[in-house]
Backbone as CSV, one residue per row, in Angstrom:
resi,resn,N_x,N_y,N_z,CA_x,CA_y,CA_z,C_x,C_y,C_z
1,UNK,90.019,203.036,143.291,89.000,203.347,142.311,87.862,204.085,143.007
2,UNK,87.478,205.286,142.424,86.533,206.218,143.221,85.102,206.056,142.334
3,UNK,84.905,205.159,141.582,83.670,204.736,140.628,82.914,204.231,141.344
4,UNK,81.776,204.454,141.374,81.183,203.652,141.683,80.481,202.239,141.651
5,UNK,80.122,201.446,141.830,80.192,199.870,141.373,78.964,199.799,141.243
6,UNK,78.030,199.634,140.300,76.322,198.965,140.115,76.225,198.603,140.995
7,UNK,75.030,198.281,142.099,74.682,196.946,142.964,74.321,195.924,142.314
8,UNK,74.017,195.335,140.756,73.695,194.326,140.209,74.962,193.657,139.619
9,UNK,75.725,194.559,139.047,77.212,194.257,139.022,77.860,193.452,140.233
10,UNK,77.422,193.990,141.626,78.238,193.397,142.676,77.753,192.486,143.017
11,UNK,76.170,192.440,142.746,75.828,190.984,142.790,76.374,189.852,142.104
12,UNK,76.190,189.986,140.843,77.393,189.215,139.626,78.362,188.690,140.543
13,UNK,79.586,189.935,140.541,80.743,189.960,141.014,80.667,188.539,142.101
14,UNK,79.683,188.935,143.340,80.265,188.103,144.273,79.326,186.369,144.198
15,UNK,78.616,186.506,143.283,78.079,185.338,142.172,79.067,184.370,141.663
16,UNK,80.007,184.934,141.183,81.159,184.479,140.118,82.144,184.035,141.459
17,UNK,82.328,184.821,142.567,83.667,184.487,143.505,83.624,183.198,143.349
18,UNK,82.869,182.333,143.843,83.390,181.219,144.272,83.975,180.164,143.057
19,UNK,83.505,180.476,141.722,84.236,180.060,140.776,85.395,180.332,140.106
20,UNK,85.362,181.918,140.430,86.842,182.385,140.119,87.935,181.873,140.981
21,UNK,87.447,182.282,142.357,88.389,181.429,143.345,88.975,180.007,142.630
22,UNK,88.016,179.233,142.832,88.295,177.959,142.429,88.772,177.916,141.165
23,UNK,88.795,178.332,139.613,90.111,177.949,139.159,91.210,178.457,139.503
24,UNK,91.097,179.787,140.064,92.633,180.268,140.289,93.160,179.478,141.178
25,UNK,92.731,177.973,142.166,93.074,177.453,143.152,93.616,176.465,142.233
26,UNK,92.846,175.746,141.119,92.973,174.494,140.563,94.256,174.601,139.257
27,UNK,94.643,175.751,138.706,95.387,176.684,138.376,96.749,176.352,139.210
28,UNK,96.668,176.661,140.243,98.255,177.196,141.138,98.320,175.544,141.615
29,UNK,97.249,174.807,141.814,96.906,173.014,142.373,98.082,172.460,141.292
30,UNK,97.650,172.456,139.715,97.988,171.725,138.896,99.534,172.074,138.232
31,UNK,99.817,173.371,138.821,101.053,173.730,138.195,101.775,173.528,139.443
32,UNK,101.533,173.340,140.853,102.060,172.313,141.972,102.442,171.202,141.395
33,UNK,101.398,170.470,141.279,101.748,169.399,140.689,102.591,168.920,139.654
34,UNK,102.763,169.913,138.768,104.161,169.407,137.686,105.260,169.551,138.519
35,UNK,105.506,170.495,139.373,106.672,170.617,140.051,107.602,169.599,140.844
36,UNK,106.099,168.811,141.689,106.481,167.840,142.645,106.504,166.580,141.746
37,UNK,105.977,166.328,140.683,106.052,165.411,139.579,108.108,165.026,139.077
38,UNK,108.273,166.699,138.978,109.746,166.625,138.701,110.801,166.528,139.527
39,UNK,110.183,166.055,140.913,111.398,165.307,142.062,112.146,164.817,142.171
40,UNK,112.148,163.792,140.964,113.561,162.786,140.491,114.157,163.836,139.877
41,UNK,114.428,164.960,138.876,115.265,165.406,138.569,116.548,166.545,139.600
42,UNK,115.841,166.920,140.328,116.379,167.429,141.342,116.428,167.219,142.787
43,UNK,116.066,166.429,143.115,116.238,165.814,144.613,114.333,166.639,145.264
44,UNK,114.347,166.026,146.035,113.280,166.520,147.236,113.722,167.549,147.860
45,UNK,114.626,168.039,148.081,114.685,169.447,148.381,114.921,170.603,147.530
46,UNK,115.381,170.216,146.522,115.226,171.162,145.081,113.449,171.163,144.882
47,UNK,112.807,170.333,145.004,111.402,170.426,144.518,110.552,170.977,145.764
48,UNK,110.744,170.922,146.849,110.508,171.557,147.947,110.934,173.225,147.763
49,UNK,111.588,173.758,147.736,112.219,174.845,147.712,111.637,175.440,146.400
50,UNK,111.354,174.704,145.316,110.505,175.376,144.164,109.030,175.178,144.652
51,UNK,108.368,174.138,144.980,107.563,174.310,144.940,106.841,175.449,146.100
52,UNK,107.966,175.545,147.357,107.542,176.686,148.252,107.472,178.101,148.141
53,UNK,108.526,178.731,146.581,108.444,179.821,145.985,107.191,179.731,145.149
54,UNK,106.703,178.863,144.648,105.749,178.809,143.767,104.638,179.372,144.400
55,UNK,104.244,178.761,146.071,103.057,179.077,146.594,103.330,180.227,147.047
56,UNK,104.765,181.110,147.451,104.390,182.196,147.952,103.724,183.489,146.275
57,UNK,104.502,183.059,145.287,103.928,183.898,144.692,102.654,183.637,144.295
58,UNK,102.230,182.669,144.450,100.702,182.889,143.818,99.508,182.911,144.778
59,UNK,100.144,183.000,146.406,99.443,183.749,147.245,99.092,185.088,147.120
60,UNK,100.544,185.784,146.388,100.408,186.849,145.827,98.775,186.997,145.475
61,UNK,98.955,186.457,143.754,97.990,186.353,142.727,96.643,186.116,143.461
62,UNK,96.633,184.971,144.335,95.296,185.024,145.067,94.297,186.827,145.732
63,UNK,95.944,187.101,146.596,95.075,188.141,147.468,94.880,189.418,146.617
64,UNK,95.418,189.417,145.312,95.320,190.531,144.381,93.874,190.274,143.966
65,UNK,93.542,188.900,143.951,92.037,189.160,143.114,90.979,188.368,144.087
66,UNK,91.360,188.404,145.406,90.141,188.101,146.479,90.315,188.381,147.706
67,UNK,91.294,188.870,148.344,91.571,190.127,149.609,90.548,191.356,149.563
68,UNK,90.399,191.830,150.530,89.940,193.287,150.496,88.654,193.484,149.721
69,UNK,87.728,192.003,150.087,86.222,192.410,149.566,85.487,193.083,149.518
70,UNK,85.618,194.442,149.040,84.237,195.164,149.458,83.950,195.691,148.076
71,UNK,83.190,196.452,147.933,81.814,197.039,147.150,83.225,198.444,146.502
72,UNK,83.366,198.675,147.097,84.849,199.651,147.097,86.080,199.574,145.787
73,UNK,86.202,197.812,146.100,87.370,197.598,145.611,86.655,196.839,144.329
74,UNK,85.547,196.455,144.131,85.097,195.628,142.816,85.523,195.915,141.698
75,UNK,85.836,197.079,141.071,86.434,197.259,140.231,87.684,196.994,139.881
76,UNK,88.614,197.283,140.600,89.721,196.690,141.315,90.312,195.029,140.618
77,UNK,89.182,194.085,141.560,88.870,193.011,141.605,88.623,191.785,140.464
78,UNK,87.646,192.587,139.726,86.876,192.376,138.211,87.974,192.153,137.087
79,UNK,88.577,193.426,137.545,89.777,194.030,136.633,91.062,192.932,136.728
80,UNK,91.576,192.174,138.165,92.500,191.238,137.711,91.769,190.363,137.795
81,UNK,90.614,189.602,137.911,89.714,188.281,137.486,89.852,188.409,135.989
82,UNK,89.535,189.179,135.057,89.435,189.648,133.772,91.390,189.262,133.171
83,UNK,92.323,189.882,133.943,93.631,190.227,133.729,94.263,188.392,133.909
84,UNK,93.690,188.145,134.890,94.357,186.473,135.088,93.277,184.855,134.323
85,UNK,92.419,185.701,133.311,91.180,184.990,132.864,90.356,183.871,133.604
86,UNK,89.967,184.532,134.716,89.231,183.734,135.902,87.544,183.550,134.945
87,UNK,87.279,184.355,134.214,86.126,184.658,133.693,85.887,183.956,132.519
88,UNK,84.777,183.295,131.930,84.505,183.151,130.831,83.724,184.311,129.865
89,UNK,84.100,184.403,128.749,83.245,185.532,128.358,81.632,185.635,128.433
90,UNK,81.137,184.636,128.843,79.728,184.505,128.954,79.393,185.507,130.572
91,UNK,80.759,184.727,131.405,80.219,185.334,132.383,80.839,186.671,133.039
92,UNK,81.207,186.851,131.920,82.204,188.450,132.059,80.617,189.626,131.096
93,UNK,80.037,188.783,130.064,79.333,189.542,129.330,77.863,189.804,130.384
94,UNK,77.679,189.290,131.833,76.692,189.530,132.557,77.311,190.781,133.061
95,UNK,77.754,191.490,133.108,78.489,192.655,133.576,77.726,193.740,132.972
96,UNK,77.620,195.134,133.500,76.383,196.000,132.285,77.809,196.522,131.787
97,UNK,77.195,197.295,130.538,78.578,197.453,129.666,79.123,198.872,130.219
98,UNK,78.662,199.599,130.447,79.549,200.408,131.741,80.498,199.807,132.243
99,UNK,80.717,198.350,133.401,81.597,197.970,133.669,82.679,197.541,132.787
100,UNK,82.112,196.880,131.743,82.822,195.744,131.254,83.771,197.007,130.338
101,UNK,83.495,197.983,130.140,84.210,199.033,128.876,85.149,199.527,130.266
102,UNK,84.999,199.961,131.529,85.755,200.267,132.144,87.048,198.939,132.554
103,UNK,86.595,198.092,133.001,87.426,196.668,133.083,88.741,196.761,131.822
104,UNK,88.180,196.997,130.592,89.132,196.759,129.464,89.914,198.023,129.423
105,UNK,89.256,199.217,129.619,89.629,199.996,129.743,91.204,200.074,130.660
106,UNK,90.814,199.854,132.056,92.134,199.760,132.613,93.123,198.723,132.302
107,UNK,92.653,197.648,131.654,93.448,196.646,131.062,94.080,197.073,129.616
108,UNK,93.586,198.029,129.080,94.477,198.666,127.849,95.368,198.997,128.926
109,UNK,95.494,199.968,129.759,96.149,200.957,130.085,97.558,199.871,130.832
110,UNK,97.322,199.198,131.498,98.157,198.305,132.168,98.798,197.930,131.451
111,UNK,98.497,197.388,130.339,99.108,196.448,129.027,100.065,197.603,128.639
112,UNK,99.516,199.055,128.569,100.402,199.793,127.543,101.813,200.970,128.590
113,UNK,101.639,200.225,130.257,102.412,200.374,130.995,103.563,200.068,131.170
């Protein structure tokens, strides 16, 4: 993304990290947890082996929307926080609407990919 990012926007932005982080943690935590819940149906190594695909993909999901912090990539960033609903609309609507029309913007476009 060659846009440039508000500096009050990026303030926001890195405002919000530590909450976005944290559900997307409590998120990938709790859907762990059904997995290893379902141990009796498939043995401990069936639930091992799922639950170890589980974490590699949503390491994925992590470093897509909190790797590669910079001022650069915020848009980027915003855009799958917004895409994986890390955001509440309250705190998506602190965004100036420049961003927030670009955010949806690439999220039409993805959707219609």
């Amino acid at each position: 993304m060659t846009r440039d990012f508000p500096e009050p926007d990026w303030k926001t932005l890195s405002r919000l990290k530590p909450l976005a982080l944290d559900r997307l943690c409590e998120r990938i935590v709790l859907e762990s947890e059904d997995i290893i819940v379902r141990v009796k149906e498939g043995g401990y190594h069936s639930a091992y082996l799922a639950l170890f695909k589980h974490i590699q993909a949503n390491d994925k999901r992590l470093s897509t929307c909190f790797d590669d912090w910079r001022r650069s990539q915020a848009l980027e960033i915003l855009t799958n926080w917004k895409s994986e609903k890390l955001l509440t609309e309250e705190e998506f609507a602190a965004f100036s609407p420049e961003t927030r029309e670009m955010v949806n913007f690439l999220l039409r476009r993805v959707r219609r990919e």
